[in-house]
VORO-170261 format. One line per field, with one value per residue (C-alpha): residue in one letter; x, y, z; residue number from 0. Coordinates in Angstrom, 1 decimal. Example, Ala and Ser with C-alpha at 12.3 -4.5 7.8 and 13.67 -1.06 7.14 Angstrom:
BEGIN
residuo = [A,S];
c1 = [12.3,13.7];
c2 = [-4.5,-1.1];
c3 = [7.8,7.1];
num = [0,1];
//
This chain:
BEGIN
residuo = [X,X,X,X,X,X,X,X,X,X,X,X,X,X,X,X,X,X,X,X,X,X,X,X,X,X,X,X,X,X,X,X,X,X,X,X,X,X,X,X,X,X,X,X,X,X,X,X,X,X,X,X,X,X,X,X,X,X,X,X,X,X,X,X,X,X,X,X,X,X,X,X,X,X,X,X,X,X,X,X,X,X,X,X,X,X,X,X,X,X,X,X,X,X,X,X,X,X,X,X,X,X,X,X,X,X,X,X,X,X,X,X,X,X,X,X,X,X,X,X,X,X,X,X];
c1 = [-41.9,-39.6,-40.4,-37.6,-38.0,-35.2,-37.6,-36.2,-32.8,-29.7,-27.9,-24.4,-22.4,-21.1,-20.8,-22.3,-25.3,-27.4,-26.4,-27.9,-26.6,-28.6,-26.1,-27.6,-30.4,-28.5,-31.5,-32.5,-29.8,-28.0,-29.7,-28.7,-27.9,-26.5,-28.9,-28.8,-31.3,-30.2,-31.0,-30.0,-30.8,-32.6,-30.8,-28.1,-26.6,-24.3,-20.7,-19.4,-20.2,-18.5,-18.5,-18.7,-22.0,-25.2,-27.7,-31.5,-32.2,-35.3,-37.0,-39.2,-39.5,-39.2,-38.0,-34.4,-32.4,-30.2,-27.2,-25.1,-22.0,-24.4,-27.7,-29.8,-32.8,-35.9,-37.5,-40.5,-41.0,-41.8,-39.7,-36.6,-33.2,-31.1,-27.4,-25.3,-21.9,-18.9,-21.7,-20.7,-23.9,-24.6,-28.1,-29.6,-32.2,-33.6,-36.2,-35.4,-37.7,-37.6,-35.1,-35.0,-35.2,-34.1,-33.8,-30.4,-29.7,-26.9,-25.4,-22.2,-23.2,-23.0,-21.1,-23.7,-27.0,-28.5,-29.8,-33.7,-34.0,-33.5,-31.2,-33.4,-33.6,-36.1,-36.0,-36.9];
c2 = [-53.0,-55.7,-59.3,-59.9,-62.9,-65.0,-68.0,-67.5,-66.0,-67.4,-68.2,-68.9,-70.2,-66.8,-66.0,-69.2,-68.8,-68.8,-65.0,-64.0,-60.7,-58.3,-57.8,-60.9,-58.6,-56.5,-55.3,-52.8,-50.3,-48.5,-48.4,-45.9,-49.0,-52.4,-55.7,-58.9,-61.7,-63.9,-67.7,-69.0,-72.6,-74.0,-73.7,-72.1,-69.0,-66.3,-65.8,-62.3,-59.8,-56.3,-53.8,-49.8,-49.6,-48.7,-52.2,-52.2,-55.6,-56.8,-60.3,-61.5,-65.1,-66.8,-65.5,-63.7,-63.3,-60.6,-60.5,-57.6,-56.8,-56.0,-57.1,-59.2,-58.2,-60.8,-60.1,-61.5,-61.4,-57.9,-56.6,-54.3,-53.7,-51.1,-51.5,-48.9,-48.6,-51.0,-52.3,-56.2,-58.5,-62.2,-63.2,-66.4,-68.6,-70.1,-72.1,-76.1,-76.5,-73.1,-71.1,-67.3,-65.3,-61.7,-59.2,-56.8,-53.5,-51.3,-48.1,-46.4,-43.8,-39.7,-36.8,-34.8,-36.7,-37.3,-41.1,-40.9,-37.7,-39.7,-37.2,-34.8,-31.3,-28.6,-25.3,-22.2];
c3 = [96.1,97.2,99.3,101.7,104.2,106.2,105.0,101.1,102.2,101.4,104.7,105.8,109.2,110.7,114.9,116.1,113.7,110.4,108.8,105.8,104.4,102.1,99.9,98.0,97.4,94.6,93.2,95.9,95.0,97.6,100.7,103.9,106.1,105.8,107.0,107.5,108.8,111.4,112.6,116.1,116.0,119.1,122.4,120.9,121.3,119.1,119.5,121.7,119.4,119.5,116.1,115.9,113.9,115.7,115.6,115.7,116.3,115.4,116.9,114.1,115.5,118.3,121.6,122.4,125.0,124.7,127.1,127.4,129.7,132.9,131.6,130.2,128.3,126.8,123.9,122.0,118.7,117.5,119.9,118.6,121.0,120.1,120.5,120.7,118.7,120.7,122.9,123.4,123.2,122.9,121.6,122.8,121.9,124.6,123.1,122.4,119.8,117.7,115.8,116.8,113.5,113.7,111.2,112.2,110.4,111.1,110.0,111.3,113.6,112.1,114.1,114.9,114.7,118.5,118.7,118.3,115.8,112.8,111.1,111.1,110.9,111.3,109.5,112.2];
num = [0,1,2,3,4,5,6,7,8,9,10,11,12,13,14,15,16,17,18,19,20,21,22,23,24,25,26,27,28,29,30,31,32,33,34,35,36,37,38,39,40,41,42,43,44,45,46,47,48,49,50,51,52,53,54,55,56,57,58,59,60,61,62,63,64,65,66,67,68,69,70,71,72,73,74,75,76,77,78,79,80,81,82,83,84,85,86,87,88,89,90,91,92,93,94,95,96,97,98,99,100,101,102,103,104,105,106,107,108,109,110,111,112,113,114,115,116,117,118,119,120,121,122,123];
//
């Protein structure tokens, strides 16, 4: 059992905001997806942000504002946004008194596996 918080991580200036990657985690092994917590400081917002992994964005503090090329979505903490690989998205943090904390993990998306069905398969 492991104790991971963006409270203890080690974060650095990346896109606009606090980024904390779990690679500074090395004890957890090899793990399906890649993570990283993320910090957007009061008011703020994070740079244009385009890459071809699949994102499950995960509000874990504060309140987000996710803005994407025709929409814009708000979420509370404990809300999760998935974005889709390519999808272009800014997340802001409208708040002027509270950091938004969100945990992101991403995975490069599989030929063959249909978004929602985890992978699976089922024997007939």
């Amino acid at each position: 059992m492991h104790k991971l918080g963006v409270d203890t991580a080690a974060l650095s200036a990346e896109y606009n905001i606090e980024i904390g990657r779990w690679k500074q985690y090395g004890d957890l092994g090899k793990l399906p997806f890649d993570a990283m917590w993320c910090v957007v400081p009061p008011g703020s917002s994070s740079a244009r942000d385009s890459h071809p992994e699949v994102e499950l964005s995960v509000v874990v503090g504060g309140e987000a504002e996710y803005e994407g090329t025709s929409e814009r979505i708000s979420a509370a903490a404990g809300t999760a946004i998935l974005l889709n690989s390519n999808e272009p998205h800014i997340i802001h943090n409208r708040s002027p008194e509270q950091p938004l904390q969100i945990l992101s993990i991403y995975w490069m998306p599989e030929s063959g596996i249909t978004p929602g069905d985890g992978g699976a398969t089922t024997d007939a």
